[in-house]
N, C-alpha and C positions, 0 to 999 in steps of 0.2 A: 220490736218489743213494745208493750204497752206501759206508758207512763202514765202519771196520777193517781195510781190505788194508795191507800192511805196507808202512812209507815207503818210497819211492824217492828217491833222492838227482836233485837234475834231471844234465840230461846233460849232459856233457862236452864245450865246444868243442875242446879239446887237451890234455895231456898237460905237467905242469909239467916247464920245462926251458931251461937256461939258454940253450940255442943261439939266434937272433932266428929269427923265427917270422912264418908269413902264415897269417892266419888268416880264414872266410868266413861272413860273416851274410846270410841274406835275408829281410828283410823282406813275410810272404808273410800273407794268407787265408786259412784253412784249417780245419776240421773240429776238434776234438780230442776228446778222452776225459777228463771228470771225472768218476772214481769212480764209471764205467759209463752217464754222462749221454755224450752227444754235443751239444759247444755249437758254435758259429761263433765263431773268435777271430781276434784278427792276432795272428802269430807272427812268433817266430824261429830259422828252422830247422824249422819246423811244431810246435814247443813252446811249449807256455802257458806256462812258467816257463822264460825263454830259457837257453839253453847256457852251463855256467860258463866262463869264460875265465880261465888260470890265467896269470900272471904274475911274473916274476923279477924285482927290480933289478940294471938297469945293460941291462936287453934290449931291442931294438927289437921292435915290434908292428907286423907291416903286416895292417892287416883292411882287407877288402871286403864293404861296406854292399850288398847289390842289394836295389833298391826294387822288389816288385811287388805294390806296395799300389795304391789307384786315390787316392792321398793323399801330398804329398811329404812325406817323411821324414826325419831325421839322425839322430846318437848324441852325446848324453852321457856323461863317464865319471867318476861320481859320485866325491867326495872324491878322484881320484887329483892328484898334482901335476905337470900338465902343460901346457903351452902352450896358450895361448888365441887364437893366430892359427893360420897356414898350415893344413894338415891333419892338427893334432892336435887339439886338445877345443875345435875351433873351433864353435858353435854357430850363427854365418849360416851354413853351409855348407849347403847343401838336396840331397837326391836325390831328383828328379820321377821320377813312375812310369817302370818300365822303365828308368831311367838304375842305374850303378853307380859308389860316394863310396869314394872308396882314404881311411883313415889312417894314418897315420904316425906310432907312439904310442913316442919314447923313455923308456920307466919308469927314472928318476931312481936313482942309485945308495944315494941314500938313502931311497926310498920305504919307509914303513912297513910293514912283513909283517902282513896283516889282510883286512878284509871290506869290499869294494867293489862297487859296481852300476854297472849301463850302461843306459840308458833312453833313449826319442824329447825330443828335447827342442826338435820344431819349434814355431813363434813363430805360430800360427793358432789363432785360437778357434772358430771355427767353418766349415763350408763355404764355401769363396769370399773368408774376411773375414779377414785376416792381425791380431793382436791391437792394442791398442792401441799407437799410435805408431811401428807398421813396418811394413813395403810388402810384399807377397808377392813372392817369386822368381821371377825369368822362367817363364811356362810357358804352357801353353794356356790360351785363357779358361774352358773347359769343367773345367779340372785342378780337383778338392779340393785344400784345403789344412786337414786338420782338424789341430787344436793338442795340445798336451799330456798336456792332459788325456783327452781321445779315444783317443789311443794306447797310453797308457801302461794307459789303463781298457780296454782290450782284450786287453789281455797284452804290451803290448811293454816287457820289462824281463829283465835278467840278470844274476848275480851274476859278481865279477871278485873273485879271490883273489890277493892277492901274498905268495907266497914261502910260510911255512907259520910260523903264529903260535904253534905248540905249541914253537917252536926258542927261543921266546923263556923258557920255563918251566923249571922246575927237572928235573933228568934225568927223575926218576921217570914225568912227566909226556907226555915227549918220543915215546911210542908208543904214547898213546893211541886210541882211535878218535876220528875227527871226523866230526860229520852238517852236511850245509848245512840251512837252516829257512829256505827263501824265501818270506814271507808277502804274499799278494797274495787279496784280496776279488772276485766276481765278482755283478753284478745281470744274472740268465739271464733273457731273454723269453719269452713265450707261444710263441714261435717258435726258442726255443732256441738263439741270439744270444746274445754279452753286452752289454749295455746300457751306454752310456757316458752317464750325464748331462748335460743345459746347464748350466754354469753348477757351483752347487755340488750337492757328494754328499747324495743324498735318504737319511738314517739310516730313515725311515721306509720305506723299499723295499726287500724283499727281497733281502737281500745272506748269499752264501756266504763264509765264511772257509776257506783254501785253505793248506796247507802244501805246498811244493812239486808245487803245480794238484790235492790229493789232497782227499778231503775225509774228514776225521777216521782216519786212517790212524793204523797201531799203530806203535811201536818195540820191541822188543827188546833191551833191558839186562841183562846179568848181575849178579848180588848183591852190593854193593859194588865195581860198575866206576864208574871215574869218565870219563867222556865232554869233549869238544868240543864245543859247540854255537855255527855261527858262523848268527845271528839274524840276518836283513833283512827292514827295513820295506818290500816293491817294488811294493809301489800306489801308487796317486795322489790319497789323500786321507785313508782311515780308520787312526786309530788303534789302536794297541795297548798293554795293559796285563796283561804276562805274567804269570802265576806258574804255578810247580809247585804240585798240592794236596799240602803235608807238605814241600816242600823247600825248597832256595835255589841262587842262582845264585852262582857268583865270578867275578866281572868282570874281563877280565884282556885288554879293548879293545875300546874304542868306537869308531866312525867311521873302522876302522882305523888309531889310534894306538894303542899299548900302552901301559898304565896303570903311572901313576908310583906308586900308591896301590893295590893291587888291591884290592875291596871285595866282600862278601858282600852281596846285596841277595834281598829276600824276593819283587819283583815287579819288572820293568822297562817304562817309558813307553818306547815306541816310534813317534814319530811318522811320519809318510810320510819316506823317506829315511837315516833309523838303522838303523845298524850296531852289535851286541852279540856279540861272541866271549866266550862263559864257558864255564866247569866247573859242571858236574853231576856229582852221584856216588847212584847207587842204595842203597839200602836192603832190606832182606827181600824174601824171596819178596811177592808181587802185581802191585796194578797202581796207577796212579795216573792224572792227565791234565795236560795243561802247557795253560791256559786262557788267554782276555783276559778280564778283570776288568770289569763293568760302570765306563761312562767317562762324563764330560759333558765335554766342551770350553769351556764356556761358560755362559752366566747364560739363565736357563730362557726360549726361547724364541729365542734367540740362537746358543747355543753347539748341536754337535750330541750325540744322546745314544743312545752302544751298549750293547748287554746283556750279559752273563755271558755265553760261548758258550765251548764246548769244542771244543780248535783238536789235539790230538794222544795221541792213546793210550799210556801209558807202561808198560809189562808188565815187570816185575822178576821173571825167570828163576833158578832155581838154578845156582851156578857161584859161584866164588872172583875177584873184579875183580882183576887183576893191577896194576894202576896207579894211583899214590896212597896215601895211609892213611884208607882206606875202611872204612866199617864196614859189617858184615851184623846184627847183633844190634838195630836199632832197627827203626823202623815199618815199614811194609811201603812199597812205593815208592819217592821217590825221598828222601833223607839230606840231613845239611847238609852241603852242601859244601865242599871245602877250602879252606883260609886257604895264601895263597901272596903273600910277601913282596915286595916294590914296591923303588926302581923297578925296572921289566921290560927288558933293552934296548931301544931305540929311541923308546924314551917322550922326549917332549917337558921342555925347562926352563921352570919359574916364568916367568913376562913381569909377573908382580906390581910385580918392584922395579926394571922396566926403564925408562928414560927413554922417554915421549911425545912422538913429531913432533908427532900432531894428533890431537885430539878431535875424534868427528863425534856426531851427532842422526839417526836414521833410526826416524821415525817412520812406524807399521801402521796404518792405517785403514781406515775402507769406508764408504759409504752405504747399507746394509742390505739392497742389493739387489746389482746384476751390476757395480758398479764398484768395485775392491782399487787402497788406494793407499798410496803410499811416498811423504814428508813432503809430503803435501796434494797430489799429484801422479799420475797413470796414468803407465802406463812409456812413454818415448820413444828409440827406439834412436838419437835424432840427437842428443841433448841428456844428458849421465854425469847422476846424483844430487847429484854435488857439483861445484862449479865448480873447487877445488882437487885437483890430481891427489895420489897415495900415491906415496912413493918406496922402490924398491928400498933391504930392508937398514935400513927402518926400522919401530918399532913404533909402531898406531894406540890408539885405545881409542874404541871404539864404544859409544854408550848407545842401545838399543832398545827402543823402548816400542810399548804397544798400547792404544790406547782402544777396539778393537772391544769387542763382548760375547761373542768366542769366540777360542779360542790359535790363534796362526798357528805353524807351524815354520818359521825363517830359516835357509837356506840359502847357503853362500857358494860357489863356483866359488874351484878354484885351490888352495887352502891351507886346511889347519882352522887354528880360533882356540881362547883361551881363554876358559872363563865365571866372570868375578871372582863377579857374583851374580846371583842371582834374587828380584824382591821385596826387594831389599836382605838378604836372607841369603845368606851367603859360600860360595861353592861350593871342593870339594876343590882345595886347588892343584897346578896344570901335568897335572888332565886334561882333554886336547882331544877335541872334534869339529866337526863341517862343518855340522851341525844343531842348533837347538836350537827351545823350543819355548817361544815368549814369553809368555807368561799374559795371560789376556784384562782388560780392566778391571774393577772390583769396587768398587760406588756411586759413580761417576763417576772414580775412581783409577784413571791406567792401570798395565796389568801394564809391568813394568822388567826388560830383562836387559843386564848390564854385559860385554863383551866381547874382548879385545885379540887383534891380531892382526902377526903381523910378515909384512912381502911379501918375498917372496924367489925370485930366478934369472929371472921373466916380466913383460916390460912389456905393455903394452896393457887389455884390457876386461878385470876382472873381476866376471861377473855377481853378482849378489846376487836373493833369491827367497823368497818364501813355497813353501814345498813339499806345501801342499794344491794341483794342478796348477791346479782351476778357478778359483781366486786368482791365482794367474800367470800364466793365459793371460789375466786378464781386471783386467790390470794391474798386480797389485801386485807387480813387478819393477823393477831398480833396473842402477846398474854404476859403477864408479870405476876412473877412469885412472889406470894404476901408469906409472911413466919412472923411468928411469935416474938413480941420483946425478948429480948437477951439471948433469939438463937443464933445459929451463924448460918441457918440455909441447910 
């Protein structure tokens, strides 16, 4: 593959605007171009890195899903907060080849302004065999039905922006440039295909790191410009662990909520499914690289383990940054970033000192081979995790543990939460996300993350997930019925 061609943003399904909007995905096969390779990927829209879809609150969203996969298909719409029945982020909803899934996505007037994703999120693990505990969908007996994992490891994934998160910053701020950074890994075969795994991600095999489907593609910063960077994790299993060589980030929302605290950090974990909107600000004439960090997930032999790899070319050009209080006079690359004062608009409240409906237990486990479970259980779509339902407008407190030997990232559908701790150290209070990433056990200790979560406006299933895919499809998924004050389920 050739590296250095200057980043391109992915493309554009529309155009942000308040008016309600119809908008069209197809889910197709197709050839593509990485960085002068030609692989075979599933797309959307015939793009490796699906089309961004921009979004407003308080707008209706009507999109059309067409399936022309030889594989049934749907859509997820990661972290947004919307209904989990009829046809909007309903997840039984299936499109068999050649059919086309209308949804119906009202974006909530309150929806947080940030960085969202849209991915397959059908319920088959493998050809023919629908995952644990659910029935495949009417179709031919000859129809595939490959799962999550499969899809999403092929390319089917796209980032969904609401509103524009720089509105939330202090003026100076508000006209900056913004780059999207869709991070997605590809394992290319002999036959230059990409390779979807059984089962779990081989760290041992051959894997490209991909900024928006580019491989090692340059940017172009001016001297003391300070930048947008909205980061998504949109594969389906490998991690990332970023930094600038020479700079830092300012964090100023995660999982698309905006931070009540905004923090400067020197490298950021990016599990499968995280979302990071920060500030960068350049430094002197050169160049620098924005890398992942050599990683292990887990205890040797157990957890999986990636190398140091350079993921984007960062060229620091002569020129005056106009936005910010930037400096030119330091190292060459990219600077320390600005400090920019908390909370942000729309940032979430403390649930620290809020009254408890119910404490739950949601225990990660696995038997070291193809079976992922949730409190001694594989997922069963006829039977919730917990016998008691969550009720609208009240808050839970979740304790999630892991005795694996490697982190799982927990995923919730519906609503981000809060993380009181990890390992019993206290994390910043009232900043949320939809992800986190549970620590794997350590001398028989399992890893602990402490959680609260309030449900609010949607009754019915809200899933819960490991979001390494081949873990999900292969069980370890969960779901709890939300109802209405005063019903009884």
């Amino acid at each position: 593959m050739v590296s250095g061609a200057a980043l391109v943003e992915p493309p554009e399904l529309n155009r942000a605007t308040p008016e309600d909007l119809t908008v069209e995905l197809t889910a197709v096969e197709r050839e593509v171009m990485i960085s002068g390779k030609k692989v075979l990927a599933e797309t959307y829209n015939g793009s490796l890195v699906g089309p961004t879809l921009h979004v407003v609150p308080g707008q209706r969203v009507t999109l059309k899903l067409t399936n022309k996969l030889g594989t049934a298909t749907n859509l997820h719409f990661h972290g947004m907060h919307l209904s989990p029945k009829g046809s909007a982020d309903n997840i039984m909803l299936s499109a068999q080849p050649g059919q086309t899934l209308t949804y119906h996505l009202d974006i909530p007037a309150n929806q947080a302004p940030g960085t969202y994703w849209y991915h397959d999120h059908e319920m088959c693990s493998r050809d023919g065999e629908s995952m644990p505990g659910t029935e495949m969908s009417s179709a031919s007996a000859k129809a595939r039905c490959n799962g999550t994992e499969s899809q999403i490891g092929a390319g089917l994934s796209g980032t969904i922006i609401v509103g524009d998160s720089r509105q939330s910053l202090p003026p100076a701020y508000r006209g900056i440039t913004a780059h999207t950074l869709a991070l997605k890994d590809a394992q290319i075969s002999g036959s230059s295909s990409i390779v979807y795994p059984d089962g779990v991600l081989e760290p041992a095999s051959p894997t490209v790191r991909l900024v928006n489907g580019q491989y090692r593609p340059t940017l172009n910063v001016k001297a003391g410009e300070t930048q947008l960077w909205r980061i998504a994790n949109e594969g389906y299993a490998i991690v990332y662990d970023l930094r600038i060589d020479g700079g830092s980030f300012t964090v100023i929302n995660q999982d698309g909520i905006p931070s009540a605290a905004p923090t400067r950090a020197t490298h950021l974990l990016v599990p499968p499914g995280r979302r990071f909107d920060v500030l960068v600000t350049a430094g002197a004439r050169g160049s620098t690289w924005l890398r992942t960090l050599a990683h292990e997930t887990g205890t040797e032999g157990d957890g999986d383990s990636y190398p140091d790899t350079t993921l984007m070319k960062v060229n620091v050009q002569q020129g005056s940054g106009s936005a910010g209080p930037a400096t030119t006079g330091g190292p060459s690359g990219m600077a320390t970033s600005p400090r920019i004062a908390g909370p942000l608009p729309g940032s979430e409240p403390d649930l620290s000192g809020e009254p408890i409906a119910q404490s739950r237990s949601v225990a990660l486990s696995d038997d070291g081979g193809n079976n992922f479970w949730i409190n001694g259980k594989l997922f069963d779509m006829k039977k919730p995790t917990f016998k008691k339902p969550a009720t609208l407008g009240t808050v839970e407190e979740w304790t999630l543990t892991n005795t694996s030997g490697h982190d799982h990232p927990f995923h919730l559908h519906i609503a981000p939460f809060q993380v009181l701790s990890v390992n019993g150290v206290a994390q910043p209070p009232a900043d949320y996300t939809d992800t986190v990433s549970v620590p794997h056990a350590v001398n028989g200790k399992a890893g602990k993350v402490v959680i609260r979560i309030r449900f609010t406006d949607f009754t019915g299933i809200w899933m819960f997930h490991c979001h390494i895919t081949g873990h999900e499809d292969n069980g370890m998924m969960g779901y709890v019925n939300v109802i209405a004050a005063g019903s009884t389920g």
